[in-house]
PAZA-768755 format. One record per residue: residue in one letter; x, y, z of N, C-alpha, C in turn; residue number from 0. Coordinates in Angstrom, 2 decimals, always signed. Layout:
// PAZA-768755
pt residu=a	n_east=X	n_north=Y	n_up=Z	ca_east=X	ca_north=Y	ca_up=Z	c_east=X	c_north=Y	c_up=Z	num=NUM
...
***
This chain:
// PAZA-768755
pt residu=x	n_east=-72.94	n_north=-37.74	n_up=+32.48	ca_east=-73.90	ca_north=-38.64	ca_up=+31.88	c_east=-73.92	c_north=-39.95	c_up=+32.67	num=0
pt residu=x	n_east=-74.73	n_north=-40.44	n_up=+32.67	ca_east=-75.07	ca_north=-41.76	ca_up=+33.67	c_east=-74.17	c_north=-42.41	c_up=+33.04	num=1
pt residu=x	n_east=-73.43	n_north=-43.35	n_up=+33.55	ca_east=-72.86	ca_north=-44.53	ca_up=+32.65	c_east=-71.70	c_north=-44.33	c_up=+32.10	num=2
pt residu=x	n_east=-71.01	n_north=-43.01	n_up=+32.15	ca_east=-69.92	ca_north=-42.99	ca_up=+31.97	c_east=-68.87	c_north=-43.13	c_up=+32.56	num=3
pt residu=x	n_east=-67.91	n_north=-43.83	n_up=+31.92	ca_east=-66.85	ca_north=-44.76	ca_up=+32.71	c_east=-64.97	c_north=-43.98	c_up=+32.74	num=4
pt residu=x	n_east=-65.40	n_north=-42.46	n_up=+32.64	ca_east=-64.46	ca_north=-41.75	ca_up=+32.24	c_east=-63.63	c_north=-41.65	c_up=+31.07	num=5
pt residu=x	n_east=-62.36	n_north=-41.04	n_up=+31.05	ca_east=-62.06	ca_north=-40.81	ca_up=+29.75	c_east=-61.31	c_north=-42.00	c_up=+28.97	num=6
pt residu=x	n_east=-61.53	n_north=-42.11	n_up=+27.72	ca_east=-61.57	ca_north=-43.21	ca_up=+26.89	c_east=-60.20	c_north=-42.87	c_up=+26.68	num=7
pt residu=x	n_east=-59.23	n_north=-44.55	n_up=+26.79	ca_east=-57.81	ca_north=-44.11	ca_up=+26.00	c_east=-57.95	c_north=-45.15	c_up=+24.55	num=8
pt residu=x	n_east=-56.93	n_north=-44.90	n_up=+23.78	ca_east=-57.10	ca_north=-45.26	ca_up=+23.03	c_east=-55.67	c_north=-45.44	c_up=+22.43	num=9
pt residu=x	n_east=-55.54	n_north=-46.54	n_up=+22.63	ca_east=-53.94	ca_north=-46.97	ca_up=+22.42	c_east=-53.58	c_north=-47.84	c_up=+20.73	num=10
pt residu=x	n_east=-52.44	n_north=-46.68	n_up=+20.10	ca_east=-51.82	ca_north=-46.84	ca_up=+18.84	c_east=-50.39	c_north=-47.21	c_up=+18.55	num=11
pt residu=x	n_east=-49.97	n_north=-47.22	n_up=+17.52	ca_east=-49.29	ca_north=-47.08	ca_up=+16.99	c_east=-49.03	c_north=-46.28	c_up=+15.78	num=12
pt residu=x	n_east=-50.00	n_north=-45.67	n_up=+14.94	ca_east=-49.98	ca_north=-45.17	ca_up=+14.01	c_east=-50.42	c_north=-43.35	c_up=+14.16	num=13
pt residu=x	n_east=-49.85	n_north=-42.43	n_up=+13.38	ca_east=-50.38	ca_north=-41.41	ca_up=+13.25	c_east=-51.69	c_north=-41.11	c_up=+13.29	num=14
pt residu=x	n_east=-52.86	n_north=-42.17	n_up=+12.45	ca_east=-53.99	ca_north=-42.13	ca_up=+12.21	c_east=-54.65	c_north=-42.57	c_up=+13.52	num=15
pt residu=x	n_east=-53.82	n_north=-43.29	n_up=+14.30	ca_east=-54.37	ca_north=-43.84	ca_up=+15.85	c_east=-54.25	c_north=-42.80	c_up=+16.76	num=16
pt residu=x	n_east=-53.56	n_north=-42.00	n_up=+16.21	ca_east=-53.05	ca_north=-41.12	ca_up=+17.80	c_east=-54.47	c_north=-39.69	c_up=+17.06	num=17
pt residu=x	n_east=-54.58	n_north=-39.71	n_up=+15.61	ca_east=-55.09	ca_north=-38.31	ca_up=+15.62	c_east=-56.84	c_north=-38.78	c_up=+15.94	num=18
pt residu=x	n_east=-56.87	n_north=-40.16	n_up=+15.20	ca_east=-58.25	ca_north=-40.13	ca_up=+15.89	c_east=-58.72	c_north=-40.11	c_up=+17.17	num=19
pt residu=x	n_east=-57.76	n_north=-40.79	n_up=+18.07	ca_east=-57.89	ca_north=-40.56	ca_up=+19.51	c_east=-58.11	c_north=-39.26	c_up=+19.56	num=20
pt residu=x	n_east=-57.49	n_north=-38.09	n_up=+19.27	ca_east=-57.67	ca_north=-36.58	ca_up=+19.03	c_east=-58.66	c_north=-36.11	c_up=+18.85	num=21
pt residu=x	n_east=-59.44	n_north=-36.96	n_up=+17.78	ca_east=-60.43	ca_north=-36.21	ca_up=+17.22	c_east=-61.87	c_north=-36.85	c_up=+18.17	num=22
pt residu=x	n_east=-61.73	n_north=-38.13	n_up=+18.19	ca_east=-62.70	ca_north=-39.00	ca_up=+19.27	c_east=-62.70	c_north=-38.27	c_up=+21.01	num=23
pt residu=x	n_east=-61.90	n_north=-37.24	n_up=+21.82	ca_east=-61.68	ca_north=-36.82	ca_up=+22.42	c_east=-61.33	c_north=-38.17	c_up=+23.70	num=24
pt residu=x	n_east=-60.44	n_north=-38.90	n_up=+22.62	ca_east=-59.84	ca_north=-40.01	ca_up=+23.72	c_east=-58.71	c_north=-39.27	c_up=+24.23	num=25
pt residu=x	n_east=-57.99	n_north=-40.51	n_up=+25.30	ca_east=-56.60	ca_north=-40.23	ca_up=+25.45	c_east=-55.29	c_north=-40.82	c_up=+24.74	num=26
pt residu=x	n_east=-55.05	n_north=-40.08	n_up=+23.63	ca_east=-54.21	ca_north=-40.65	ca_up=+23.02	c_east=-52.98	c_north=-41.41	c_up=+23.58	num=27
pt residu=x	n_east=-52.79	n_north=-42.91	n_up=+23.13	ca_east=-51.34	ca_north=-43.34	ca_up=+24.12	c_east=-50.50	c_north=-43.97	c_up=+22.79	num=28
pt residu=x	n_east=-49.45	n_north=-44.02	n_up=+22.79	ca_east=-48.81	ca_north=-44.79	ca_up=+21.76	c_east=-47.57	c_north=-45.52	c_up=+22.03	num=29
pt residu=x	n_east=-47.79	n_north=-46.68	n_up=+21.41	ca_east=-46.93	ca_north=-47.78	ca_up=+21.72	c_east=-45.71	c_north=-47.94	c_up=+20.59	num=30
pt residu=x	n_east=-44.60	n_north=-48.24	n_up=+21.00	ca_east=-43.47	ca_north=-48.01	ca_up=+19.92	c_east=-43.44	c_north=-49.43	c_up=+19.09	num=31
pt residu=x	n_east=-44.03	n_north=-50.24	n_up=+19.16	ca_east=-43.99	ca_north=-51.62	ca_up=+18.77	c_east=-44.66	c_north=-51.30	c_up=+16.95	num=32
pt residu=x	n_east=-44.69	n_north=-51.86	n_up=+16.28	ca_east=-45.46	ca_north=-51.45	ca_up=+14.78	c_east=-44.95	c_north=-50.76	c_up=+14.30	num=33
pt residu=x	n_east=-45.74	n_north=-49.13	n_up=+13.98	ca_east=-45.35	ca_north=-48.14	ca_up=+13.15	c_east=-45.09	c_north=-47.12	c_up=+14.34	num=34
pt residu=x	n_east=-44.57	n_north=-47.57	n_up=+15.69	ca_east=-44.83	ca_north=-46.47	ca_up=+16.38	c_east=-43.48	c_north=-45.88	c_up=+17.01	num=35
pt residu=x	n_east=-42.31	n_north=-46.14	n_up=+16.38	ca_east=-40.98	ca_north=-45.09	ca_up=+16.25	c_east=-41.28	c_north=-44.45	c_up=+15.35	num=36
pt residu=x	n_east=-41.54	n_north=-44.72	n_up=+14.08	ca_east=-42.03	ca_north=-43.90	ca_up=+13.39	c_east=-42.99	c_north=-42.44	c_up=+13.76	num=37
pt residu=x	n_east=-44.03	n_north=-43.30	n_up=+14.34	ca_east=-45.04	ca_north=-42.51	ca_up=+14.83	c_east=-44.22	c_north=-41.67	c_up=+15.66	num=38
pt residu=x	n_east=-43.51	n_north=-41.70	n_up=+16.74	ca_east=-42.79	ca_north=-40.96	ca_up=+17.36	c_east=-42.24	c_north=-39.80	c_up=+17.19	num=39
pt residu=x	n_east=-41.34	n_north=-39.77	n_up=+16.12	ca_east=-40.95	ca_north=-38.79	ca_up=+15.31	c_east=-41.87	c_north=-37.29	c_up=+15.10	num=40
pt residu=x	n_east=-42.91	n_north=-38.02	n_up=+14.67	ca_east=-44.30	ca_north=-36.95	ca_up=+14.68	c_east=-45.21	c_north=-36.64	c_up=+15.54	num=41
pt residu=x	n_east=-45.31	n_north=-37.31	n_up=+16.16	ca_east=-45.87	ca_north=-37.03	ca_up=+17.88	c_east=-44.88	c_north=-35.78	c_up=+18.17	num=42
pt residu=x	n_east=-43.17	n_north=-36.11	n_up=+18.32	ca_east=-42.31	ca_north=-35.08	ca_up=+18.54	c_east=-42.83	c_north=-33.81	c_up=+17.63	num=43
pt residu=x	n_east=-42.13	n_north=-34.15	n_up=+16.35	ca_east=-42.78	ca_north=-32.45	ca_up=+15.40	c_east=-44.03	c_north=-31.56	c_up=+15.89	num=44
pt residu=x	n_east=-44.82	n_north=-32.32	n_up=+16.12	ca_east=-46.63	ca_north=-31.88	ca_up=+16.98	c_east=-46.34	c_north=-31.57	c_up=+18.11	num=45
pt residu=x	n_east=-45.19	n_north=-31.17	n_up=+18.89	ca_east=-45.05	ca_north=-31.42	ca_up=+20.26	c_east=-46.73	c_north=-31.80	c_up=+21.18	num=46
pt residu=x	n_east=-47.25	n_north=-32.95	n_up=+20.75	ca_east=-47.98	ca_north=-33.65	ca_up=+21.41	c_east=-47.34	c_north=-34.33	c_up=+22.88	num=47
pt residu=x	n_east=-48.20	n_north=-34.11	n_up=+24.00	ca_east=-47.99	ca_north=-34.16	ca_up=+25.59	c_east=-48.66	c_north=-35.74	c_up=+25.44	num=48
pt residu=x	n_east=-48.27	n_north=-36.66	n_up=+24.79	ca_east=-49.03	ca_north=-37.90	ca_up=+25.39	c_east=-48.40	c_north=-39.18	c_up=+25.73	num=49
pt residu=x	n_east=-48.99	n_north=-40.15	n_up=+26.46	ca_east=-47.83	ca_north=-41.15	ca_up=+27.37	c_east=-47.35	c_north=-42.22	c_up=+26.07	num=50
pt residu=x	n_east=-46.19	n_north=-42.52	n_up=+25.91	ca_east=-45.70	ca_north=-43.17	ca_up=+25.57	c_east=-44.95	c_north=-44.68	c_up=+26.12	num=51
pt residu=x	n_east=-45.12	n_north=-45.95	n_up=+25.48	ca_east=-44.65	ca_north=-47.16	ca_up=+25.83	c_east=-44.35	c_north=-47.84	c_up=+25.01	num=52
pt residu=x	n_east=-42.97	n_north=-48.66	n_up=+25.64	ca_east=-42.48	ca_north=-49.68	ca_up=+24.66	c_east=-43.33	c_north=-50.49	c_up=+23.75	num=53
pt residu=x	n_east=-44.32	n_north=-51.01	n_up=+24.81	ca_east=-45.42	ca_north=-51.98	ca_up=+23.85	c_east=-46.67	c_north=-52.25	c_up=+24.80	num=54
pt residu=x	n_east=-47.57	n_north=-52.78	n_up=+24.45	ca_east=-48.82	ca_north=-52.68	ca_up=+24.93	c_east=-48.51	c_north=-53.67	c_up=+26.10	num=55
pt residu=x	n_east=-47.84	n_north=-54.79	n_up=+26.71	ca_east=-47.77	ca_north=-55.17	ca_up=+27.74	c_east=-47.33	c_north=-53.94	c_up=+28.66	num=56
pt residu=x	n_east=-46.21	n_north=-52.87	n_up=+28.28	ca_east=-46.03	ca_north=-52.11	ca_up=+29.33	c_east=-47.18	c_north=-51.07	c_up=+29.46	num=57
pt residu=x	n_east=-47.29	n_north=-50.85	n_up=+28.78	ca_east=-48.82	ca_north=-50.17	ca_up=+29.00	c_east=-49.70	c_north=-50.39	c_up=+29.87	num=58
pt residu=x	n_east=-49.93	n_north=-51.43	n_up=+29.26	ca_east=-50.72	ca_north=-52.49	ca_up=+30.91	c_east=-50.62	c_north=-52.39	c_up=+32.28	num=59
pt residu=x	n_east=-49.42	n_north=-53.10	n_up=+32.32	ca_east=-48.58	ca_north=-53.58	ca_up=+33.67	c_east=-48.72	c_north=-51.72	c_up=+34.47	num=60
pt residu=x	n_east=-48.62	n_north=-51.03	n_up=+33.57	ca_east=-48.43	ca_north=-49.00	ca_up=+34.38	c_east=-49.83	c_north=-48.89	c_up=+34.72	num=61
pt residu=x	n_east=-50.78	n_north=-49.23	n_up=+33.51	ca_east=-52.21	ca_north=-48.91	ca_up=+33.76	c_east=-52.71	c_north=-49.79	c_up=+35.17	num=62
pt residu=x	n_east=-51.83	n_north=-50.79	n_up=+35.20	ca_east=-52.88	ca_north=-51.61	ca_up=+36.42	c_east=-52.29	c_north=-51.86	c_up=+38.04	num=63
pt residu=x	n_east=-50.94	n_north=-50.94	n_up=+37.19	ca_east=-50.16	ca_north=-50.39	ca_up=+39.07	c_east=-50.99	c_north=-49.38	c_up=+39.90	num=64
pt residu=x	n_east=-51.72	n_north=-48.72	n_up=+38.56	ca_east=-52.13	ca_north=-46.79	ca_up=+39.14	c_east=-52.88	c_north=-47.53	c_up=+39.58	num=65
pt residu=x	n_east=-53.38	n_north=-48.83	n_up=+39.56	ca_east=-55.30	ca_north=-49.07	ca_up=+40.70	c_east=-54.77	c_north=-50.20	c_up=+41.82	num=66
pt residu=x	n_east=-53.92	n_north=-49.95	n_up=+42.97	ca_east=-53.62	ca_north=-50.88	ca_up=+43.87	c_east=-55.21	c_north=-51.75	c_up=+44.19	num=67
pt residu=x	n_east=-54.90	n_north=-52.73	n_up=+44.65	ca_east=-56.13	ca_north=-53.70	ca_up=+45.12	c_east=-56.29	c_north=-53.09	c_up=+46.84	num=68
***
């Protein structure tokens, strides 16, 4: 589609963040900061394949290594 800017992530902490990313056909990412050890736990049970980070600064800082200048 014209205009598309590839695949959408969509960064949580909560169960309800990671399944709508799921259901939105984002890329689910989840951050352990909030509800997201928690969340963890169940990400594990689901054996869900998705990237995990301490907190949304590290998230970042990974997301903006993968694009050297």
């Amino acid at each position: 589609h014209p205009g598309t800017i590839g695949t959408l992530t969509f960064v949580g902490d909560s169960v309800k963040d990671i399944d709508a990313a799921i259901a939105g056909n984002a890329e689910p990412v989840l951050v352990l900061t909030g509800n997201g050890t928690a969340t963890l736990k169940v990400v594990q049970q689901r054996a869900l394949a998705i990237e995990v980070y301490s907190d949304l600064a590290a998230f970042a800082k990974a997301r903006i290594s993968a694009f050297p200048l």
